[in-house]
VOPA-500008 format. One record per residue (C-alpha): residue number from 0; residue in three letters; x, y negated, z. Coordinates in steps of 0.2 Angstrom, whole numbers, plus 2048, in hexadecimal, padded with zeros to 3 digits. Layout:
REM VOPA-500008
k | r | c1 | c2 | c3
NUM | ALA | X | Y | Z
...
//
This chain:
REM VOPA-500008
k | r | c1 | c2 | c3
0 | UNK | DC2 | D60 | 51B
1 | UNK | DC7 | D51 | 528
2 | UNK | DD6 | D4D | 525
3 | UNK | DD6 | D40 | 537
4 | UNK | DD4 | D4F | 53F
5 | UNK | DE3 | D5B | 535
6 | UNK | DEE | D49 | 537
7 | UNK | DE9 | D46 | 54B
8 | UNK | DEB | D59 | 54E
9 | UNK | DFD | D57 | 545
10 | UNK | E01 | D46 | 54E
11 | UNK | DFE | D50 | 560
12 | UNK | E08 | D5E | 55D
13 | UNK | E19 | D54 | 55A
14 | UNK | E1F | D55 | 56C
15 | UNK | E27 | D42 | 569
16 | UNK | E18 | D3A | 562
17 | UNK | E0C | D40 | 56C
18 | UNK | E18 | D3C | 57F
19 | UNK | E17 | D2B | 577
20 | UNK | E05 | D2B | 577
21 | UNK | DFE | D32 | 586
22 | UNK | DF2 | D2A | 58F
23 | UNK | DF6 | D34 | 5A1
24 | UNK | DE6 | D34 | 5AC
25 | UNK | DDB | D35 | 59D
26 | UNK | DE0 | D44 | 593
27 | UNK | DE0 | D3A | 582
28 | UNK | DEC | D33 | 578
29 | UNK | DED | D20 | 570
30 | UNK | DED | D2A | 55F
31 | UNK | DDA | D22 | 557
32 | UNK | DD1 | D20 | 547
33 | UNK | DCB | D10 | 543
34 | UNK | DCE | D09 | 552
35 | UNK | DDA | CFA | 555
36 | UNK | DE0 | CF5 | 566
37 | UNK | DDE | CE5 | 56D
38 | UNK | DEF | CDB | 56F
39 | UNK | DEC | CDB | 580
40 | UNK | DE9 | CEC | 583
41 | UNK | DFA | CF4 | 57D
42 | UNK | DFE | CFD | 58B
43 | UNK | E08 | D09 | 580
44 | UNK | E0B | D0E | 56D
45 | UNK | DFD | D12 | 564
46 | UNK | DFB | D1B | 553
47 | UNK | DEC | D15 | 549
48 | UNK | DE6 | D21 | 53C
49 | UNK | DDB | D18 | 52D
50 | UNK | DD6 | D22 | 51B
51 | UNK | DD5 | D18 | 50D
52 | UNK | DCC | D23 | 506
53 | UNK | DC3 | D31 | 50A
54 | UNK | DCC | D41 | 4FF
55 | UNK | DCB | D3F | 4EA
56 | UNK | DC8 | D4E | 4E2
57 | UNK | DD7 | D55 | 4D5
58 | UNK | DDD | D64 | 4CE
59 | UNK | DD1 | D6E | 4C7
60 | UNK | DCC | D80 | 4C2
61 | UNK | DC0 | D8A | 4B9
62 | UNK | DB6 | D79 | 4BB
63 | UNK | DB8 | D77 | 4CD
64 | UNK | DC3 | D6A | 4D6
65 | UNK | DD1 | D74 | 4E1
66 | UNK | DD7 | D66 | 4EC
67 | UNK | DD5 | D54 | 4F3
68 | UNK | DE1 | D45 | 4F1
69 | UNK | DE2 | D3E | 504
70 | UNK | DE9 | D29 | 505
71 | UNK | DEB | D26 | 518
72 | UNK | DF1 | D18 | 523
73 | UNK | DF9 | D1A | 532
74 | UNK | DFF | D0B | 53C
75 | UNK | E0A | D0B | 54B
76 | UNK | E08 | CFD | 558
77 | UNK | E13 | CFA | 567
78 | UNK | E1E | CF0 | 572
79 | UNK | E2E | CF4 | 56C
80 | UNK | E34 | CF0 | 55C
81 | UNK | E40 | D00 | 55E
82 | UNK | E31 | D0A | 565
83 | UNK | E26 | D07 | 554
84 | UNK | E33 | D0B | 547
85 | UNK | E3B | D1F | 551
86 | UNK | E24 | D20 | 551
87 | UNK | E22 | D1B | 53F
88 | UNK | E31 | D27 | 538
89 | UNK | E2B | D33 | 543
90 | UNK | E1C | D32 | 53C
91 | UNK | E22 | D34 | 52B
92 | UNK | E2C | D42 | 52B
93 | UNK | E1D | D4B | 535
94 | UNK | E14 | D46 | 527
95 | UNK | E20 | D4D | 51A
96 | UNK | E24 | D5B | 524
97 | UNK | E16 | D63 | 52C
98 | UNK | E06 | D5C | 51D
99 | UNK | E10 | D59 | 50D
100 | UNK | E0B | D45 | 50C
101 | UNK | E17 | D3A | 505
102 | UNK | E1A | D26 | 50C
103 | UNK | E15 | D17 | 504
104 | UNK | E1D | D0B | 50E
105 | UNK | E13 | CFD | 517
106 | UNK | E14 | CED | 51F
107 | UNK | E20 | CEB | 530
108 | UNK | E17 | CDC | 539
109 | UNK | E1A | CD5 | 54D
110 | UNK | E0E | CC9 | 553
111 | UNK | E0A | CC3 | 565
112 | UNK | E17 | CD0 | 56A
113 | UNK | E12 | CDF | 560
114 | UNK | E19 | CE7 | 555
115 | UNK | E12 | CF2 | 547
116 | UNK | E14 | CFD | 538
117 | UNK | E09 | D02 | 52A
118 | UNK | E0B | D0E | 521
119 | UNK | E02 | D18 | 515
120 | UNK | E01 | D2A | 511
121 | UNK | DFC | D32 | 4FF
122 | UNK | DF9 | D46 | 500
123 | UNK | DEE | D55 | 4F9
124 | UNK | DE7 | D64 | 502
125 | UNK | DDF | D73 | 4FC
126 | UNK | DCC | D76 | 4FC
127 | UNK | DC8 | D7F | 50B
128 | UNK | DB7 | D84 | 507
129 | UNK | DB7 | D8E | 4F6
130 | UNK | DAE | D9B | 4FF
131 | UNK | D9E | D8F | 502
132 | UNK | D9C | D88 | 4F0
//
């Protein structure tokens, strides 16, 4: 299961989050994993996407885990102070809403004219290949 993937996917399909986003000319989005943007490069918000950890078996069953436990990071970065905050509680109610993760709430930082918001995300998914085991 990738959960960068099921979240990117999610963060795409939010009409607001992913106008923000868009990179025209280029057919991508400045939604990433991993990667940080140079202070220089902010042309426009970007969502960074980090896992903590990379899905923690729980629940089980007839000697069989059922699901994994999901800790995310997901950092907004941008010009606008304004901008970062409507992006970050978009984010968390998508997140609510649309996968069933609940906020742990993260630093708010501005520096060199950027601001950003951490948060992190805590969540479970079903196993989705009990067919293959």
């Amino acid at each position: 299961m990738d959960i960068l993937d099921i979240v990117y996917k999610k963060l795409i399909e939010n009409d607001y989050l992913s106008s923000q986003t868009y990179i025209p000319g280029e057919d991508d989005y400045r939604i990433k994993f991993y990667e940080y943007p140079e202070t220089g490069d902010i042309a426009g918000p970007y969502i960074i996407i980090d896992p903590l950890d990379d899905g923690k078996p729980v629940n089980y069953a007839d000697n069989k885990w059922t699901q994994l436990d999901f800790l995310l990071q997901v950092e907004v970065w941008s010009l606008n102070r304004k901008t970062t905050l409507h992006l970050s509680q978009a984010i968390r109610d998508l997140m609510w809403s649309e996968l069933g993760f609940h906020q742990i709430k993260g630093p708010n930082e501005y520096d060199k004219g950027i601001y950003r918001n951490a948060n992190r995300y805590r969540g479970t998914f079903y196993r989705d290949d009990f067919e293959t085991i």
